[in-house]
N, C-alpha and C positions, 0 to 999 in steps of 0.2 A: 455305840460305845464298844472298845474293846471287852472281850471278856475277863472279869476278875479287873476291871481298874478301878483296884481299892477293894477294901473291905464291899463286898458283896454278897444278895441274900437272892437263892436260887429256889425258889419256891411256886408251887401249884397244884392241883389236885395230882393223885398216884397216876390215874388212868385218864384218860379223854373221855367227856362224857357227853351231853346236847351242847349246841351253840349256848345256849342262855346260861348254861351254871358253869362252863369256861371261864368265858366273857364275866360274869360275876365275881370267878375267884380269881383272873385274870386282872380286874379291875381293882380288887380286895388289896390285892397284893402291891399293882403300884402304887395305891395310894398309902398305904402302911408304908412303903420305900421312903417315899416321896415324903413322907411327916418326919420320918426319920432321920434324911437325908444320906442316904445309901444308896447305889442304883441295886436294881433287880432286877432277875433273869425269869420269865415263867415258865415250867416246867410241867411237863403232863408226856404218857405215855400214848402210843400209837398200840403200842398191843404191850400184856403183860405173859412174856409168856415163859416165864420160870414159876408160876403159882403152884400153892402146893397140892392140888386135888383136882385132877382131871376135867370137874363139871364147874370151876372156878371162871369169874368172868373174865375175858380177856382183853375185852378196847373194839375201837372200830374196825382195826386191822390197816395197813399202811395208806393204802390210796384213801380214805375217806379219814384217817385220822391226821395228814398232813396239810388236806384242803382245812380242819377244824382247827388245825394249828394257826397254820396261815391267817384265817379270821382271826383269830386270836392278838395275831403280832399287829392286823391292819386294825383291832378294835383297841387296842388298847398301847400300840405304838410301843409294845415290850420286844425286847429280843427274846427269842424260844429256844429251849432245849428239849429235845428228847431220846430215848435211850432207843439202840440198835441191837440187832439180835444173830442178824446173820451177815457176812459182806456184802451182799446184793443187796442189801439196804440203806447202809452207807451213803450212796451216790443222788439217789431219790429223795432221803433226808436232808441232806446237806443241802439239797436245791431251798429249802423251808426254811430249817432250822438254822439257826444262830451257832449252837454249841450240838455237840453231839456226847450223849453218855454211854459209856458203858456199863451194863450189868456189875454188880461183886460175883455173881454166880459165872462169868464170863472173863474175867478180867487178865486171864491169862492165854488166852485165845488169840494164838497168832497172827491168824488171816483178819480175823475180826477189827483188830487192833490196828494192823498196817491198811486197813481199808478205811477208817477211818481217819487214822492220819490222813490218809489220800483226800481224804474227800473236803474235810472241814477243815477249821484253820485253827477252830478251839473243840480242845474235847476233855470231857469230864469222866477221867475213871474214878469209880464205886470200888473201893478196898475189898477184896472178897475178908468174908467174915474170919477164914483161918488163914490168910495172910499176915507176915510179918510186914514192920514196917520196912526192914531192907529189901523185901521179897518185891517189893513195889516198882523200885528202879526197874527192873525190868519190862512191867508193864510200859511204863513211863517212855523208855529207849522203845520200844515197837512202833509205838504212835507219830514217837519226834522222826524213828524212819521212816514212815509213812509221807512226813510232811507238813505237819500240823506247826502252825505257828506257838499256839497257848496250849499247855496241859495242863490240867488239875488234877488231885489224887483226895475223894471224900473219903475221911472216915467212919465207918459206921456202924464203929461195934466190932468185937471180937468174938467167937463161941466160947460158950462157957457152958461145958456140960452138954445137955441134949438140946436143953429147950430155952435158953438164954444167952443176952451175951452182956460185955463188959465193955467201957469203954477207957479207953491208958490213955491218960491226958497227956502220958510223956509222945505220945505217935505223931504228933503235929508237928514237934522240932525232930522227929526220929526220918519222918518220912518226908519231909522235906528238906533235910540232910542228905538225905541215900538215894534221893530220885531228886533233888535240883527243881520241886515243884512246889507251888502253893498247897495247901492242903485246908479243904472245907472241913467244916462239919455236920452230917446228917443229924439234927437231933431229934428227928420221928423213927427212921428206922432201927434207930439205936436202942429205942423200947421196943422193937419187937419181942417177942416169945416164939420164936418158931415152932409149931406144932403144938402149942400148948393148949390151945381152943381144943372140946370137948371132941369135933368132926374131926382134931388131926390137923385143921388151918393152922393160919398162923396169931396169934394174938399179940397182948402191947401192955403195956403200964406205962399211957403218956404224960400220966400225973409226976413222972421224972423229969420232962423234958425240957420245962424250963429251967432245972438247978442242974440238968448237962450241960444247957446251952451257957449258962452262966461260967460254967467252971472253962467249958471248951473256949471263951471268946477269952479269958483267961489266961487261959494254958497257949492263947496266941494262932489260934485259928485264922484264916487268911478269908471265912468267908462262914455263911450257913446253909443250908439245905433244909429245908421244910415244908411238909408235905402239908394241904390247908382245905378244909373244906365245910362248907357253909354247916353242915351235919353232917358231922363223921358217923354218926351212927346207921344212914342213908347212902355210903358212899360204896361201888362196888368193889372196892381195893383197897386193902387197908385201912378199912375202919378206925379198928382197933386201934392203932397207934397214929392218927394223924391228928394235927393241932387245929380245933378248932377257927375260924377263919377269926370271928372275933377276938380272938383273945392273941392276933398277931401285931398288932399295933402295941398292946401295953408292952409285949416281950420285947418288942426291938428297941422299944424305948428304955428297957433295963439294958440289954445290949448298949447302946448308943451311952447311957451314963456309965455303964462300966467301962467302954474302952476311952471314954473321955477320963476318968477318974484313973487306968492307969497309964495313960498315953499323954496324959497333961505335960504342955510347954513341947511336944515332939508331934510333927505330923502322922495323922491314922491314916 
């Protein structure tokens, strides 16, 4: 399937972890799609390597987290996304992956950006956290000179302060006015607390995420982003703020009656 045809839900654990809890949340997730009737993208990292504390877990690192990807797509017949960090990755991903993301800590990174144009045909930039919504077009123009057929722009969350952020319901019609692209909605990362964990990590209040995700499908978001895992409390990346796996079917199914309830008599 193309990427983004339609309302779409881009979802899977933060990091790559053994074959069997991929493959679990990989399976979690189409079939939550599939009750829904939305397609789904499954998403999981090869390395996580903007964390914030040095001895922080990182992923398998590219060659052994592309082959887990790979199983992934052939286990559960999903198209895969995952995010890039440097240009010499690009190329190697793209042979796997479906979509290719970029970081928000990254997202303005030139060579990055046009190598990944290069490389994939869909790519999903991550709004960096103090970007505006015009500041995006930019991004946006790197990638399409690159190449890339589909661009997305997730929102997810703005700073606020040191240790929080906000999210403008108005940025979905802002930033997809000013950059000519769909625009998602992360709504795990959007409860982060950067820094706010006791170590300095980064923490979460995901107990928001359902009434962001409600106002974002709303406010006319073109897709979701949610990060899912069998126990978040167990998970090496982002714990703290990711949605537990069971409790993805009941939310999409408020998703799905709300965009029914305001999209009634108009195609979604």
């Amino acid at each position: 399937m193309p990427f983004l045809d339609g309302f779409t839900l881009v979802s899977g654990p933060c990091v790559l972890e053994d074959h069997a809890l991929n493959l679990e949340v990989g399976a979690g997730v189409r079939e939550a799609a599939r009750e829904a009737g939305i397609p789904a993208v499954f998403k999981a990292s090869f390395d996580k390597a903007n964390r914030s504390l040095l001895h922080s877990h990182r992923g398998p690192g590219l060659r052994h987290g592309l082959d887990l990807l790979a199983a992934v797509r052939e286990g559960t017949g999903l198209p895969v996304l995952t995010d890039i960090h440097e240009p010499g990755q690009a190329g190697p991903a793209a042979e796997v992956a479906d979509v290719l993301q970029i970081p928000a800590f990254l997202c303005r990174q030139t060579s990055l950006l046009l190598a990944a144009g290069g490389a994939a045909s869909a790519v999903n930039i991550k709004k960096g956290q103090w970007m505006s919504p015009a500041a995006m077009a930019g991004a946006v123009e790197k990638v399409r000179a690159g190449g890339a057929a589909t661009v997305t722009v997730t929102e997810r969350g703005t700073a606020f302060g040191y240790g929080d952020l906000v999210v403008d319901m108005r940025n979905f019609a802002a930033i997809r006015a000013a950059a000519g692209a769909p625009v998602i909605f992360d709504g795990t990362h959007s409860v982060q607390r950067p820094g706010a964990a006791p170590d300095g990590s980064t923490a979460g209040t995901p107990e928001h995420t359902r009434a962001l995700v409600r106002a974002a499908v709303a406010a006319g978001c073109d897709g979701l982003f949610l990060e899912v895992h069998p126990d978040p409390t167990s998970a090496p990346s982002d714990g703290s703020n990711m949605l537990p796996l069971a409790e993805l079917p009941p939310l999409l199914g408020e998703v799905v009656a709300l965009r029914e309830a305001l999209f009634a008599g108009a195609a979604v």
